[in-house]
C-alpha positions in Angstrom: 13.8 -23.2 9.0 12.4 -22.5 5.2 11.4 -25.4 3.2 12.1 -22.9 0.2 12.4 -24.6 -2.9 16.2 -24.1 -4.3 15.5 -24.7 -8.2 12.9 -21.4 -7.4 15.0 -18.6 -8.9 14.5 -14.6 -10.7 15.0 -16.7 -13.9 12.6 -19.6 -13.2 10.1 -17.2 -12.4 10.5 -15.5 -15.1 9.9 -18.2 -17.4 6.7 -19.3 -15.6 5.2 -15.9 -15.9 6.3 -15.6 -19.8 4.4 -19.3 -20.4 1.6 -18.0 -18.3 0.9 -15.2 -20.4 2.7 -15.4 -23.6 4.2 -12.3 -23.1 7.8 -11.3 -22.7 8.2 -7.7 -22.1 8.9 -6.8 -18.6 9.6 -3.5 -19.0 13.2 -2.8 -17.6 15.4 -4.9 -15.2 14.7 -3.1 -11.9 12.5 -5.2 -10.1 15.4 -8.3 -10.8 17.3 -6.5 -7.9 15.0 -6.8 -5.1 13.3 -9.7 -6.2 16.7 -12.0 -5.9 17.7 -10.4 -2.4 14.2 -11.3 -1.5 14.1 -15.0 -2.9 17.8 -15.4 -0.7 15.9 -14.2 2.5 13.4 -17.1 1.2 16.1 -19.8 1.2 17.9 -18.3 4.3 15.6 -16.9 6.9 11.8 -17.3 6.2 10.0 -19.7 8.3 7.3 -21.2 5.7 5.9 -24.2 6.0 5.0 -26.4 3.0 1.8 -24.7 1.6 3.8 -21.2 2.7 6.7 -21.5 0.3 3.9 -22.9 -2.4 1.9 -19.4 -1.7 4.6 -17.5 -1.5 5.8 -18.5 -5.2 2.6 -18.3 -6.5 2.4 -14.5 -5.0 6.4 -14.1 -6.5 4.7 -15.4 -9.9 1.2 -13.7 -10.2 3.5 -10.1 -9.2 5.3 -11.0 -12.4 2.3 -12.0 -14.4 1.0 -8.2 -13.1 4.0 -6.9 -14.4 3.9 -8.6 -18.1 0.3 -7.5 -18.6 0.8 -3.7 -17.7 3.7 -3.7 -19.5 1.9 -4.9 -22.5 -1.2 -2.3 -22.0 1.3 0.5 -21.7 2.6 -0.5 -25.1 -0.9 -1.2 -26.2 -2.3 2.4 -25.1 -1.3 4.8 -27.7 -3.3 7.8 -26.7 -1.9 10.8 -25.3 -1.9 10.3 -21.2 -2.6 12.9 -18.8 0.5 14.1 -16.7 0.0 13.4 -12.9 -0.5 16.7 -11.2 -0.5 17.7 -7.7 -1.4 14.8 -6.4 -2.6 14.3 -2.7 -0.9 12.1 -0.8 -1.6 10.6 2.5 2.0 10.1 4.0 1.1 8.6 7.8 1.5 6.3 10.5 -0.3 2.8 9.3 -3.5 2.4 11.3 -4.5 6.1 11.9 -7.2 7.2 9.7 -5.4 6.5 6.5 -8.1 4.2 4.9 -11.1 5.9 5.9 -9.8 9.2 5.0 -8.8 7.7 1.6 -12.0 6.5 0.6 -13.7 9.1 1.9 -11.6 11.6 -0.5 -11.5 9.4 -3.3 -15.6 10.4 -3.6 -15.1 13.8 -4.9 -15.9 13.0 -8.6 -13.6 15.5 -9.2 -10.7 13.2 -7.6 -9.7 9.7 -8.2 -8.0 6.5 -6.0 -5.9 3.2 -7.0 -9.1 0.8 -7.4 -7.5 -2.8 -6.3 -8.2 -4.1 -9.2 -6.6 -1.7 -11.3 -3.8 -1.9 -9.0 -3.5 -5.3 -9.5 -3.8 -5.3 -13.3 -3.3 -1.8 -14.5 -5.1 -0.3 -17.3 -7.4 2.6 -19.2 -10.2 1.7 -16.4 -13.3 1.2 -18.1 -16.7 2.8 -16.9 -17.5 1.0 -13.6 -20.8 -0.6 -14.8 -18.5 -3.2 -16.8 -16.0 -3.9 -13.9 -18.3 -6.7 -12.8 -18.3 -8.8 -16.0 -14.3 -7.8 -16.6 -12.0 -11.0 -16.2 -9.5 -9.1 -13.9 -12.1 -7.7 -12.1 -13.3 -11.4 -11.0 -9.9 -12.3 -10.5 -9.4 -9.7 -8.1 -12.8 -10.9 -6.1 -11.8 -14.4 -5.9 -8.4 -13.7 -4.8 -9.6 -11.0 -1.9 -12.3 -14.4 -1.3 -9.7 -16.4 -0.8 -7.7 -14.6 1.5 -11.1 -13.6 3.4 -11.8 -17.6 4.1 -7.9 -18.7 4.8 -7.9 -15.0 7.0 -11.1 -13.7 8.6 -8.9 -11.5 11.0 -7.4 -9.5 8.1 -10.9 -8.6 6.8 -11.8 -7.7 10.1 -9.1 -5.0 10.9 -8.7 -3.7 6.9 -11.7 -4.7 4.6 -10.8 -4.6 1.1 -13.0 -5.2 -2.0 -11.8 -4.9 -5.7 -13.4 -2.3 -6.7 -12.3 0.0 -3.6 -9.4 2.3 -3.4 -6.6 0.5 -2.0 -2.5 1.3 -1.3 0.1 2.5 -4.2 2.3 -0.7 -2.8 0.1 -3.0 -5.5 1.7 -0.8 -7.9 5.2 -0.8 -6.8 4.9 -4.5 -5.9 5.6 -5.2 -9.3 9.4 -3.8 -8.7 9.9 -5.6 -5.8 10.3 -2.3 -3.9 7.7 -3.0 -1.0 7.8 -3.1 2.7 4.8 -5.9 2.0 7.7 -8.7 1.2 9.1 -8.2 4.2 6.0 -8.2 6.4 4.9 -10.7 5.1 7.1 -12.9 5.6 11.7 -13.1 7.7 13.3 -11.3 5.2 16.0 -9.1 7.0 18.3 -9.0 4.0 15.3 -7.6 1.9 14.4 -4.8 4.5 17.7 -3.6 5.3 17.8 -3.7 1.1 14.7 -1.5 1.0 15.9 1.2 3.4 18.9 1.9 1.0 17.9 1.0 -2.5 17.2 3.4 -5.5 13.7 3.8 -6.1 13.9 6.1 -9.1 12.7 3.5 -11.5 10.3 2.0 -9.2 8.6 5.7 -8.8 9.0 6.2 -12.6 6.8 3.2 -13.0 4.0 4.2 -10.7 3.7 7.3 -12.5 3.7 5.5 -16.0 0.8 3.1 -14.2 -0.9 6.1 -12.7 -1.2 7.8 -16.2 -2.3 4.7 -17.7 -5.3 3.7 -15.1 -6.2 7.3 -15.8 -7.1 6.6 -19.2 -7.4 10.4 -20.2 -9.8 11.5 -17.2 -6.9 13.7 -15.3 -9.0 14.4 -12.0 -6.9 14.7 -9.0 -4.7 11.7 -7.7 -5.6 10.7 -4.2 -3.1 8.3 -3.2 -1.8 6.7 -0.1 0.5 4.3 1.4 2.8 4.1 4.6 5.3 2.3 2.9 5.9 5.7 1.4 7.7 6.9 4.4 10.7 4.2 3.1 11.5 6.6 0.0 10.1 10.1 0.8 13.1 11.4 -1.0 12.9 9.4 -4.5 8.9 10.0 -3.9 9.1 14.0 -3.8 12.1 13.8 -6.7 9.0 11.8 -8.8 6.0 13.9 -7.6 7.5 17.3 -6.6 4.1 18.7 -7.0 2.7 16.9 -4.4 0.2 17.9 -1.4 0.9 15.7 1.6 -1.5 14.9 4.1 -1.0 13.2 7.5 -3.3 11.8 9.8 -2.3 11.8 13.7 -2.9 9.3 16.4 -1.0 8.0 19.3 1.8 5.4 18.4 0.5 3.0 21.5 -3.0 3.0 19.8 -1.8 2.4 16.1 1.1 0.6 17.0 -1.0 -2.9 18.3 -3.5 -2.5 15.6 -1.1 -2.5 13.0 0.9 -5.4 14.8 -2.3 -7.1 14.2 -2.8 -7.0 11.0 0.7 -7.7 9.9 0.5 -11.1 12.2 -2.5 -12.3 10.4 -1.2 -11.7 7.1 2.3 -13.3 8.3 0.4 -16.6 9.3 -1.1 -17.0 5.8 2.1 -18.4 5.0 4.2 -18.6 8.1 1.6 -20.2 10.7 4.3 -19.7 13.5 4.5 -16.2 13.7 4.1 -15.0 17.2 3.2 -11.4 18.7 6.1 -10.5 20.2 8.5 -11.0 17.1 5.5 -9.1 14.9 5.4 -6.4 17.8 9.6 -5.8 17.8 9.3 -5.6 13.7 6.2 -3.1 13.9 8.3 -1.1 16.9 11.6 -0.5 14.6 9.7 -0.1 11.7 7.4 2.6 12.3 9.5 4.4 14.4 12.6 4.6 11.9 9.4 5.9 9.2 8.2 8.5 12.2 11.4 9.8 12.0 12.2 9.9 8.2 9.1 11.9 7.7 9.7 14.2 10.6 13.3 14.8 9.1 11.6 15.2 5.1 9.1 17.4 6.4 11.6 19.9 7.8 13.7 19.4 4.8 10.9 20.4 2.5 8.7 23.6 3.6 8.0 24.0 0.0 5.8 20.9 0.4 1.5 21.7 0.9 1.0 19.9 4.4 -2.4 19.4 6.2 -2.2 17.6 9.2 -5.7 15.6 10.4 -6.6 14.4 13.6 -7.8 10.8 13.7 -10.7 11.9 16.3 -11.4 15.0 14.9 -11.9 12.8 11.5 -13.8 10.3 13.0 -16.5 12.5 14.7 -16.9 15.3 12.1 -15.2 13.3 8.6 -16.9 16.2 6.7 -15.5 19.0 8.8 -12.1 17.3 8.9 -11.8 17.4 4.8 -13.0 20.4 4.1 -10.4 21.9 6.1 -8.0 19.8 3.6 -9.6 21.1 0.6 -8.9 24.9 2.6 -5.3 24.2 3.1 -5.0 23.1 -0.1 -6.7 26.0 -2.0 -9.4 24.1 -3.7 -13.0 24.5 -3.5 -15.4 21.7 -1.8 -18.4 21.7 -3.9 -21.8 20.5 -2.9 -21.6 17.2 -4.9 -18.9 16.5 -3.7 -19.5 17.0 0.0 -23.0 15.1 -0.4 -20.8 12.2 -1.8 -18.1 12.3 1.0 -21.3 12.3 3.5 -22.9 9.3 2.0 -19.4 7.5 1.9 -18.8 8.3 5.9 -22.4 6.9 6.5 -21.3 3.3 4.6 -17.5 3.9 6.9 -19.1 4.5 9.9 -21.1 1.0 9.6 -18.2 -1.0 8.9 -15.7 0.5 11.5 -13.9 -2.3 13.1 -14.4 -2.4 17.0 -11.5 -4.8 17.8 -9.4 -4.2 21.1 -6.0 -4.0 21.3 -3.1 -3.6 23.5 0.7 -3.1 23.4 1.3 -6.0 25.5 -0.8 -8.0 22.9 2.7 -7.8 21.3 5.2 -7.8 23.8 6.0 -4.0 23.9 5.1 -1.4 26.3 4.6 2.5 26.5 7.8 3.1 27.8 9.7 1.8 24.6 7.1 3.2 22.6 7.8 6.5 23.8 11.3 6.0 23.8 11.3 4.8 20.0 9.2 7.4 18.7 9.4 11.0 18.2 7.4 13.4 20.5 5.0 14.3 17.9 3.8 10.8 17.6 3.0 10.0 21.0 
């Protein structure tokens, strides 16, 4: 049972985040939408304790605080932006070679990722050598410290830093259009709400955040996040340019480590999570996403596609992006491959070794391959 607090509504947090900041301009309504299904899943179905429900209206809050400063830097930001052209996009499984792959792309200084901390608090980013000493930037840090010391486990399975290239969900977190809400905490109304909801806005905003973060650069986007496969539809309507790339590995390998993951982060604010409840949410999820992107793939041929092994990428990464940058037409220079080598070097000796199991989380190959297309298995 929640101990959600009832006086905590859209309009309550709204007024916190306005006297936070002194700011008011939020930029368009859509994110009221989601965030109010979401805050009735709070009162109706989440399980937080007592310093839960405070974390989880201090998340609600700081989302909104995001929102009011990027809102006021896109007004602020008068210079002509760069469109966002053909940007590559890693449209997979969760847990496959997404992150690695990522990062390892993002080192072409010809491309550019999501940094977390400009995902956080988007804006022109300034040269790196000032990140350090920028007050956003330490925000980010001690936030990520934070979570490290409430949540080894999450480090342990996904290491994040601020100044690394994380998922496009910090960016369309601040429309309440994420699967994050609802892994992170019951929220059945705000899921089923996801699957059907109009994410035109949502997408519209990501590109106006993209443009700014850019700051005028324009090198290639490299951008990635599962939650993707929710909206492939609104995301191809937004990006119809795209160049999609999707890394392969076996549901019943991906499947436990992403259960993982999504328990620790569940237990930040709902201690009594168990495995098998995380294991039948990971099971329907990622299953229904297999087979939205096996449907939207078909449905768009006109799409670029490169498909990447996860062991072919993990023993030869080099090898296993330059035949991206072949499918895609575009030359890999020797910079670039020298700086994509020296990444996989740092990659390779922070890999995470952890060991895990379907029946860690209650399922079992059978409904795994039952669930899941053939292609995934």
């Amino acid at each position: 049972m929640s101990v959600w607090p009832a006086n905590v509504t859209v309009e309550a947090l709204e007024a916190d985040a306005i006297a936070a900041t002194g700011l008011e301009d939020f930029g368009g309504t859509e994110y009221r939408e989601g965030l109010s299904v979401l805050l009735g899943d709070y009162r109706r179905h989440a399980h937080f304790d007592a310093a839960g429900a405070a974390g989880a209206r201090a998340m609600l809050m700081g989302v909104l605080v995001q929102r009011l400063k990027a809102q006021h830097s896109l007004r602020q930001t008068r210079r002509a932006r760069i469109p966002v052209r053909r940007p590559w996009l890693i449209l997979s499984m969760p847990r496959s070679g997404t992150t690695a792959l990522h990062r390892l792309l993002a080192a072409d200084p010809t491309a550019q990722g999501l940094e977390h901390w400009l995902g956080l608090f988007p804006q022109p980013r300034p040269p790196a050598a000032t990140w350090s000493a920028h007050p956003d930037f330490q925000a980010t840090a001690a936030a990520l410290a934070g979570m490290r010391a409430a949540s080894p486990e999450i480090f342990a399975l996904h290491a994040m830093t601020a100044d690394e290239v994380d998922e496009c969900r910090l960016l369309l977190m601040q429309s309440f259009a994420n699967m994050s809400f609802f892994q992170n905490a019951v929220a059945p109304d705000y899921e089923a709400w996801h699957w059907q909801c109009d994410m035109r806005a949502a997408y519209a905003r990501h590109r106006a955040l993209l443009e700014l973060i850019d700051g005028g650069a324009g090198r290639r986007w490299v951008l990635k996040d599962p939650s993707h496969l929710m909206s492939l539809e609104a995301l191809s309507r937004e990006y119809p340019d795209m160049r999609v790339i999707c890394t392969r590995r076996p549901a019943e390998v991906f499947l436990p480590s992403v259960a993982a993951l999504v328990l620790a982060a569940r237990r930040l604010n709902e201690p009594e999570a168990s495995p098998e409840e995380i294991g039948r949410l990971q099971l329907a999820l990622w299953s229904r996403c297999a087979h939205e992107l096996q449907e939207w793939r078909a449905a768009h041929p006109e799409i670029p596609w490169c498909d990447v092994d996860h062991e072919a990428l993990r023993r030869e990464p080099l090898a296993a992006i330059g035949a991206i940058y072949e499918a895609f037409g575009e030359p890999l220079g020797d910079e670039a491959a020298a700086a994509i080598r020296a990444r996989a070097a740092r990659l390779e000796a922070g890999a995470s070794t952890q060991q895990l199991t379907l029946e860690d989380f209650g399922l079992s190959r059978r409904a795994v391959r039952i669930a899941f297309p053939e292609e995934f298995v």
